[in-house]
N, C-alpha and C positions, 0 to 999 in steps of 0.2 A: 625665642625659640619655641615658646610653649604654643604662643599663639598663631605660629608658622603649625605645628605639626597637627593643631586641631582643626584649622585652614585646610589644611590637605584632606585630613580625615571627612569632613564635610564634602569635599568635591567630590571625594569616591564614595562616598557614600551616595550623593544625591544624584550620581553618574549611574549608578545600580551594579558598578565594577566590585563592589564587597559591601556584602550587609553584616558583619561586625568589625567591631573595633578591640583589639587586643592593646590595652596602655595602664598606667598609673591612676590612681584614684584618690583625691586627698581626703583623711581622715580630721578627725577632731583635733590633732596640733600638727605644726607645720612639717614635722618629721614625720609624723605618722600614714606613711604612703602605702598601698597595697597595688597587687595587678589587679587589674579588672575590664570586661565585656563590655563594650560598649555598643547599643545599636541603634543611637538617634544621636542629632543633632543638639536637638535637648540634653541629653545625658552628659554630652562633649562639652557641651560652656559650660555645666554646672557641677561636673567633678575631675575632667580629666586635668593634668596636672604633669610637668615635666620640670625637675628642678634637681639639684644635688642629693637632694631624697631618694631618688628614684633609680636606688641602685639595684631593684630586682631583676632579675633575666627571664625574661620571657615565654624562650623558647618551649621549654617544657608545657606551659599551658595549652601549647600547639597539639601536643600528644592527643590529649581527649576531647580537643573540639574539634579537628580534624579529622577524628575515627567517628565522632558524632553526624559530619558530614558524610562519609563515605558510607556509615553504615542506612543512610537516609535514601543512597542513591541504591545501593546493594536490596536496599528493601520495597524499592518503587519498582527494581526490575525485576523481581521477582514476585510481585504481585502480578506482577502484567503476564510473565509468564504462564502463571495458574490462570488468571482470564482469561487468559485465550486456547488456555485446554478446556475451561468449562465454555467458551465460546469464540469459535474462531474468528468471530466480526468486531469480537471487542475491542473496541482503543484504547491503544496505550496510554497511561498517565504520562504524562511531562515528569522527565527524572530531573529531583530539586536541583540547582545551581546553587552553590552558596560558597564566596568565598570572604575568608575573614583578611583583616589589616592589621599587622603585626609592628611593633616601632623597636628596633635592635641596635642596641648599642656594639661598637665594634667586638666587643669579645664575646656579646651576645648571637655574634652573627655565625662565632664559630661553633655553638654548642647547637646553635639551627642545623648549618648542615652537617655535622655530626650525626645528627636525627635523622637527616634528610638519606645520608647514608646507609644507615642501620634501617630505613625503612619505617620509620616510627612515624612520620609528617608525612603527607600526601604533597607535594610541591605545589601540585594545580589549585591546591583548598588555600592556599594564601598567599597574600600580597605584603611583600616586609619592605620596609623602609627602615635605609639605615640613620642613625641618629648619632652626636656627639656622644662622646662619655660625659656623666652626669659630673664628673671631676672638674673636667671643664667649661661650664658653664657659667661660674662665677671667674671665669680667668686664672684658673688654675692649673695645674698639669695634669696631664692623664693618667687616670690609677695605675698600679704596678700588673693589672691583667687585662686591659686594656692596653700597655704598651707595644709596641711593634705591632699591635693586628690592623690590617686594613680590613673595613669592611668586605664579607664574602657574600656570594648567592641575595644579594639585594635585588630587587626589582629599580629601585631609585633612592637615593640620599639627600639628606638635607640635614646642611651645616655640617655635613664632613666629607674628606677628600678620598676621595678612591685610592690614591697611594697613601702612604707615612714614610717619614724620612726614619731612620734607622735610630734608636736614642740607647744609649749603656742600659740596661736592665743589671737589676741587683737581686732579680726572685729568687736566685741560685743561693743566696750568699749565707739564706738561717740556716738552710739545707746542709752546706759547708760547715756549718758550725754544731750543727749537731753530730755529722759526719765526724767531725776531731775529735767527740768525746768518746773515752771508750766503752767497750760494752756495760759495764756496768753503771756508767753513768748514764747511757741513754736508754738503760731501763731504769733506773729510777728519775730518769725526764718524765719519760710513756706512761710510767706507773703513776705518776701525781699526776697527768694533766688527767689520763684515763677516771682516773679515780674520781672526776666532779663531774662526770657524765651522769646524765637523767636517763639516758636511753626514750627519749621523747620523741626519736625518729625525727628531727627537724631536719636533719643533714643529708637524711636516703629521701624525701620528700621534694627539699628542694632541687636537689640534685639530677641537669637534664639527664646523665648516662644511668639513672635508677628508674630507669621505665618498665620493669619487670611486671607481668601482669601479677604474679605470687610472690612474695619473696619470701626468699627462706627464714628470718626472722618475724614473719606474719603466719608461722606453720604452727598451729596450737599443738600438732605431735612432737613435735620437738622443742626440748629446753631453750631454746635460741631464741624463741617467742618471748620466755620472761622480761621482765624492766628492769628486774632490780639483780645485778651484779652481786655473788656471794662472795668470790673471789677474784683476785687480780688478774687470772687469764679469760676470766669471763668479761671483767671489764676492757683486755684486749681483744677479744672476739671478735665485735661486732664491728668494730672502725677497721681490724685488720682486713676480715674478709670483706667489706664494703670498698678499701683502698684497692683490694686484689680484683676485684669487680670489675671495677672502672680506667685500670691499668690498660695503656694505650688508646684508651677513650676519652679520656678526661681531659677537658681545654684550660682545665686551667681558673677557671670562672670564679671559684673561690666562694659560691655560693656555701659551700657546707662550714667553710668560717663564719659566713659573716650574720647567719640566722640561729649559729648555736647561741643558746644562752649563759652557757657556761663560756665561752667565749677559747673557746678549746681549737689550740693551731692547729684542725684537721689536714688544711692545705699542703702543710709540711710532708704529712703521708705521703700527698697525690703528686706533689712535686719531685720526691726524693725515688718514685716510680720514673718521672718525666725523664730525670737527671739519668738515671740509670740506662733507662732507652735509649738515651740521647747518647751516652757515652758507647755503649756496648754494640747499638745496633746503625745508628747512625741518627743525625738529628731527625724530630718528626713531630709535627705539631698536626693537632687533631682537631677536626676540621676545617682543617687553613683551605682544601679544595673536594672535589667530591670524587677527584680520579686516585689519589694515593693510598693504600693499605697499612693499616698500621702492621709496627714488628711484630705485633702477638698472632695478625693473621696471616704472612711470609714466610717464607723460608729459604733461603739459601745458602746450597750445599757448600759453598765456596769461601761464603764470607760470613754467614753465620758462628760466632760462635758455638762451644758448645754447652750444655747449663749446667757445668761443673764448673765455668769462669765466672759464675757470679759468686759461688762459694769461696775460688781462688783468688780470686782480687778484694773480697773482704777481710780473708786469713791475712792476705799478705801485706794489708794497709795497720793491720792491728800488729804486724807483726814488728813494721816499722817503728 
């Protein structure tokens, strides 16, 4: 597969259809994989790399190289506008062309057009190719966020199928189990996991729906900024509002587990959002297409409930 997806990269490239390449990069031991730019041929045989390592998601590094492109074209046309006030004969510069090549793993494909939605990716600046989950590659099964997705908004695939057959998922089931305990036991869950956070920003970093140009925990006027946790609601603070951020936006990608170091089940947050949605407003999975709106941006007067039933159906599951 590895040498199939650098095969292709080479053709589009030396086609002049995309002068970079967005993929995997191997490090100094075999797990040790990173994203990385690619814009030669040379580059391609000598680091790029596709294997069960290379479970990062992509999409997000599309944000800033795509605004790199646009702001390249935003600023050719508007030089040429000023030259032809200081002179009406002047010729225009040629506005750059440049689009990059992206390789997206199925649940990768949803947090693309998620982006692609929210306006964050310019769609014309890249060309995505969808890829296996890295799960399966050694003839394994597909991860648990990778399940049921079919590839979305692909240009072309290689080595996976446009549709998936439908398989039980079990992502709901810690969700559930958290859910059983009572309140005070699922704050002292929160309270010990919260409590090994470094606040190293690894989880709003990776994270494609934390594209914010400021965010409020980068504000040096406000305590929110600090790293170090003085108390137990400060150490909920920042996971809480960051879950509430990304609520009906969030695929699911599991990116904020799997880069923390404290190895802290943030997923659970963003799932037990999912679950809620899914329950209350009706199923919805976020970026499965680019025409549907999530609950949080809808409203209907009919079938909407109203948001005293999320208070009322937790009272009355504790009450059970």
């Amino acid at each position: 597969m590895q040498d199939k997806l650098i095969a292709r990269a080479k053709e589009l490239l030396a086609e002049g259809k995309v002068q970079k390449v967005v993929g995997w990069k191997k490090g100094l031991f075999e797990d040790d994989i990173t994203p990385a730019v690619f814009s030669s041929a040379e580059e391609l045989d000598k680091d790029f790399v596709f294997n069960k390592y290379c479970a990062a998601n992509l999409s997000k590094y599309l944000v800033g190289i795509t605004r790199k492109i646009e702001i390249a074209k935003s600023t050719t046309r508007m030089n040429n506008t000023m030259a032809k006030q200081r002179d009406p004969n002047a010729q225009d510069a040629p506005i750059p062309q440049e689009r990059v090549l992206v390789f997206l793993k199925p649940n990768d494909t949803y947090s693309f057009t998620q982006l692609l939605k929210e306006n964050r990716i310019t769609r014309d600046d890249v060309y995505a190719i969808g890829v296996p989950c890295q799960d399966t590659l050694d003839g394994g099964d597909v991860c648990e966020t990778c399940k049921n997705k079919k590839p979305v908004s692909c240009d072309e695939l290689i080595g996976v199928e446009a549709d998936v057959t439908p398989v039980e998922s079990t992502r709901m089931a810690e969700v559930a189990k958290i859910e059983a305990m009572t309140a005070d036991e699922r704050d002292a869950f929160w309270k010990n996991e919260f409590s090994r956070c470094l606040r190293c920003n690894a989880c709003r970093d990776i994270c494609p729906a934390c594209t914010c140009e400021k965010c409020v925990f980068d504000n040096n006027k406000l305590y929110t900024s600090q790293k170090v946790a003085q108390t137990n609601f400060e150490e909920s603070l920042f996971h809480i509002i960051r879950a509430w951020h990304v609520a009906g936006r969030c695929t699911d990608c599991g990116e904020c587990s799997r880069v923390c170091p404290q190895h802290i089940p943030l997923y659970l947050l963003n799932r037990k959002f999912i679950k809620d949605i899914n329950e209350i407003y009706g199923d919805y999975q976020a970026g499965a297409d680019m025409e549907s709106k999530p609950a949080m941006l809808t409203f209907n007067a009919e079938g909407d409930p109203e948001t005293t039933i999320v208070w009322d159906r937790s009272h009355d599951k504790e009450a059970e």
